[in-house]
C-alpha atoms as an extended CHARMM CRD file, in Angstrom:
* protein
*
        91  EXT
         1         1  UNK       CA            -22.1460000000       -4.6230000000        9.3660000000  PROA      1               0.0000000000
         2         2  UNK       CA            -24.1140000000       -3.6850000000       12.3460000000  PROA      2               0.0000000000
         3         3  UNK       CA            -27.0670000000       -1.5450000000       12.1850000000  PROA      3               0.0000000000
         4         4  UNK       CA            -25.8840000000        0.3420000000       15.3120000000  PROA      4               0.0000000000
         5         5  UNK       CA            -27.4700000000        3.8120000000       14.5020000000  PROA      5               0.0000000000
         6         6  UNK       CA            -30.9120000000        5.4410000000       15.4340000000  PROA      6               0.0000000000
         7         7  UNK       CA            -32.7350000000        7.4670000000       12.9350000000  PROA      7               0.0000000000
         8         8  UNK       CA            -32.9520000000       10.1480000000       14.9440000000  PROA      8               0.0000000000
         9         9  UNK       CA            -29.3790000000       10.0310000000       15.4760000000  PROA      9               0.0000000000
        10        10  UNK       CA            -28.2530000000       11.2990000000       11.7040000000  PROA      10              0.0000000000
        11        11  UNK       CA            -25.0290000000       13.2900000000       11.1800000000  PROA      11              0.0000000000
        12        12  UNK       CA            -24.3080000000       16.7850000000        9.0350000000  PROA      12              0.0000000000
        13        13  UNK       CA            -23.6430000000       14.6430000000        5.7780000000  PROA      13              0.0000000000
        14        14  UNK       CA            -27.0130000000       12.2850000000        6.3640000000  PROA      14              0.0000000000
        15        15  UNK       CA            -29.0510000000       15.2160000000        5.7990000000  PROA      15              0.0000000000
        16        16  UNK       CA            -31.0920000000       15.2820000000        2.2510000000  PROA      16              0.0000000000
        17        17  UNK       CA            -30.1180000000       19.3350000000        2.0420000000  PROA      17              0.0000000000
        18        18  UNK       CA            -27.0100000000       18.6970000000        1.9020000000  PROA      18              0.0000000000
        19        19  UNK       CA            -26.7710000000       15.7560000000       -0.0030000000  PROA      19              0.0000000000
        20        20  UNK       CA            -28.5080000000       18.0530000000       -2.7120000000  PROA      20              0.0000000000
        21        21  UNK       CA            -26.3410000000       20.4340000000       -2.3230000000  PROA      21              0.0000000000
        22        22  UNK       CA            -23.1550000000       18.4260000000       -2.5510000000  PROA      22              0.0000000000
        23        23  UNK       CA            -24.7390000000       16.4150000000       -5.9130000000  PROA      23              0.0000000000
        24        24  UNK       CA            -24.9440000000       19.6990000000       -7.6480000000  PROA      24              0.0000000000
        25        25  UNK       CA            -21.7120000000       21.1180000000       -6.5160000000  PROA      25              0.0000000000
        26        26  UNK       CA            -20.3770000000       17.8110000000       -8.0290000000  PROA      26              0.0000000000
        27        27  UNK       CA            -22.1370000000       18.4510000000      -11.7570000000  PROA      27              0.0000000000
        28        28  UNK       CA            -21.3950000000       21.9900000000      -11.7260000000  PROA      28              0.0000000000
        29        29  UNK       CA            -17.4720000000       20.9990000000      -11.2630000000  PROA      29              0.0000000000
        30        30  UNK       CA            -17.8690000000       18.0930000000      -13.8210000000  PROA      30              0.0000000000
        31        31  UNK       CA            -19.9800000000       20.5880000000      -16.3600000000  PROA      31              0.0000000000
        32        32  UNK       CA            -17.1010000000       23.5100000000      -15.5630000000  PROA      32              0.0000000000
        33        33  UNK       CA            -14.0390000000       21.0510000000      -16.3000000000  PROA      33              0.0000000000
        34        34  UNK       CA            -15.6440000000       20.1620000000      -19.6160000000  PROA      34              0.0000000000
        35        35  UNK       CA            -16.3090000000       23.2060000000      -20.5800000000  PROA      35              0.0000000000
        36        36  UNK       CA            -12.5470000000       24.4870000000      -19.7420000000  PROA      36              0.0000000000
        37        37  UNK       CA            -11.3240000000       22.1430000000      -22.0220000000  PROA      37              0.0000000000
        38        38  UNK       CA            -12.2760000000       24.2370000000      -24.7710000000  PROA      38              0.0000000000
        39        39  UNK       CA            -10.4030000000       27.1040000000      -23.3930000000  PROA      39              0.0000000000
        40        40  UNK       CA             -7.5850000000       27.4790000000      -26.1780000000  PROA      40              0.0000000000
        41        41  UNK       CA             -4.9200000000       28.8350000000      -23.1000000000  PROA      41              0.0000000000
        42        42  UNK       CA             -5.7370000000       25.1280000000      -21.1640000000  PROA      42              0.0000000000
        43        43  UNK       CA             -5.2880000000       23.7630000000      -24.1120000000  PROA      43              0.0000000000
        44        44  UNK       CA             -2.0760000000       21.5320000000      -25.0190000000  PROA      44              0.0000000000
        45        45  UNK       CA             -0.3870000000       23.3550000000      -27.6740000000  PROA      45              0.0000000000
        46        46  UNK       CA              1.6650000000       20.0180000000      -28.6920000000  PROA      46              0.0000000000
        47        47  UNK       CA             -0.5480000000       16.9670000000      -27.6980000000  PROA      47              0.0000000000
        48        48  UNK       CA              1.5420000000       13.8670000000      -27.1970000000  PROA      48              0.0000000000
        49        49  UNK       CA             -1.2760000000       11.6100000000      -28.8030000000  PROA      49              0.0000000000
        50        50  UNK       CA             -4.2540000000       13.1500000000      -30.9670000000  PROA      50              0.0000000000
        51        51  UNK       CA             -6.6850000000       12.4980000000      -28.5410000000  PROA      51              0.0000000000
        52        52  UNK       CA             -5.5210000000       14.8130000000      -25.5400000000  PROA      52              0.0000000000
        53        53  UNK       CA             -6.3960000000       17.7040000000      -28.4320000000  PROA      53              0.0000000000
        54        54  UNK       CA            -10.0550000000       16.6360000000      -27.8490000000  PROA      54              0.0000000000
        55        55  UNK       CA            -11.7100000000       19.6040000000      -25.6320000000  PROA      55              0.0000000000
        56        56  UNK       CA            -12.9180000000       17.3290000000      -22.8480000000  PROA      56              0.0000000000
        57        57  UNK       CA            -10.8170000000       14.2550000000      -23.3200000000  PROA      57              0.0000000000
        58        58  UNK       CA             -8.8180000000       15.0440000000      -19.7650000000  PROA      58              0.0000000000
        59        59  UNK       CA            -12.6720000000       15.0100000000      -17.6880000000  PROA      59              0.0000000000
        60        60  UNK       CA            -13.4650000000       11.9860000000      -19.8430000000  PROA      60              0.0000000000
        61        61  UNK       CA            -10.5400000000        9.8760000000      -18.7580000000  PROA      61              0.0000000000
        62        62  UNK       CA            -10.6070000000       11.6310000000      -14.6150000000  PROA      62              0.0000000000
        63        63  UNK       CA            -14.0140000000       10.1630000000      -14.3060000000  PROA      63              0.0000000000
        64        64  UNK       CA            -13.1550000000        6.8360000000      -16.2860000000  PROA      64              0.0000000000
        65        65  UNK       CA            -10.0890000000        6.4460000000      -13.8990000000  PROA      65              0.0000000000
        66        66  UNK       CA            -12.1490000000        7.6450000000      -11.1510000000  PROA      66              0.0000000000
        67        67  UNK       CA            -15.3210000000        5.1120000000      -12.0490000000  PROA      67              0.0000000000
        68        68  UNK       CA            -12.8190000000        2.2920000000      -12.1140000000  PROA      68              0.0000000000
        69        69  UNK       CA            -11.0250000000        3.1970000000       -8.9270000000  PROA      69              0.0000000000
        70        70  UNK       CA            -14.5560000000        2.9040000000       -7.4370000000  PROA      70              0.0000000000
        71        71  UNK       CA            -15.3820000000       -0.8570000000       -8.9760000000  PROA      71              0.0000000000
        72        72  UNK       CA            -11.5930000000       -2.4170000000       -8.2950000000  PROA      72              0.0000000000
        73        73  UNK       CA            -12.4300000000       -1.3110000000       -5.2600000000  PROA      73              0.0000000000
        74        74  UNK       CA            -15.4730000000       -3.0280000000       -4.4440000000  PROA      74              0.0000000000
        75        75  UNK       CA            -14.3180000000       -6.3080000000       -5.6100000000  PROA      75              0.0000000000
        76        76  UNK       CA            -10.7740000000       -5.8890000000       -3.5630000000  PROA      76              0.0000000000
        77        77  UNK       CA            -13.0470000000       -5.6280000000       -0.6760000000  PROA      77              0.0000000000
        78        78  UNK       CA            -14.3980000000       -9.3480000000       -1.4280000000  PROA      78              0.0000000000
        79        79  UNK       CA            -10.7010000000      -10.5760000000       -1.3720000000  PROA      79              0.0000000000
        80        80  UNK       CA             -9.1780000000       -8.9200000000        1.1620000000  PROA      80              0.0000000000
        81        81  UNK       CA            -12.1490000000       -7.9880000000        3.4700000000  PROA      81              0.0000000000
        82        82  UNK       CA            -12.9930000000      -10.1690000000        7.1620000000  PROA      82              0.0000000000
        83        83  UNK       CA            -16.3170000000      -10.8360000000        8.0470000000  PROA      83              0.0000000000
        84        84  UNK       CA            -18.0040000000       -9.0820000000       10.8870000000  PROA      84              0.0000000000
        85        85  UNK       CA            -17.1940000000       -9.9530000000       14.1750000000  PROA      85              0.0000000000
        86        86  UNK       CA            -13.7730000000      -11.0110000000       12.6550000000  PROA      86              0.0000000000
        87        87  UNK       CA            -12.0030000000       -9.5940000000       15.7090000000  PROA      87              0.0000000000
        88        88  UNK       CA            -14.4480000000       -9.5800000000       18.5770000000  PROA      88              0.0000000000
        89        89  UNK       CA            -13.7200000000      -13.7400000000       17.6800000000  PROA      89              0.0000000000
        90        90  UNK       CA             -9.8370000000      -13.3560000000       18.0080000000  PROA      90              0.0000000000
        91        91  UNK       CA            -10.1970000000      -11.8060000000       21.6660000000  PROA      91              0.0000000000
């Protein structure tokens, strides 16, 4: 892609304070959905298969479905993506 942008000319979610700040709102969610797996009333009282009766098996497989959301993702982009200046060429 182009490299269009100044560095003077950085958006709200460029800035480094609140990239911080949005990294540890992210591992204090992650850390709290563990943790309320363990929570006996969030707790499956018949799990269908023995491992949903783990206490953070349901964060475990979010972020592995989320993780591979992320990579299928980035090689769909190799298949299906157009190089740059695909349609400035068509005009």
């Amino acid at each position: 892609m182009s490299d269009n942008h100044h560095h003077g000319d950085e958006g709200w979610a460029d800035k480094k304070g609140f990239r911080n700040a949005f990294l540890g709102v992210l591992i204090v969610a992650s850390i709290a959905a563990a943790i309320a797996g363990f929570v006996p009333a969030w707790q499956k009282e018949h799990p269908h298969f023995e491992v949903e009766g783990w206490g953070v098996f349901f964060a475990v497989w979010g972020f592995a479905a989320f993780m591979f959301i992320v990579l299928a993702g980035q090689h769909l982009r190799k298949l299906v993506g157009r190089k740059e200046g695909y349609y400035e060429e068509r005009e």
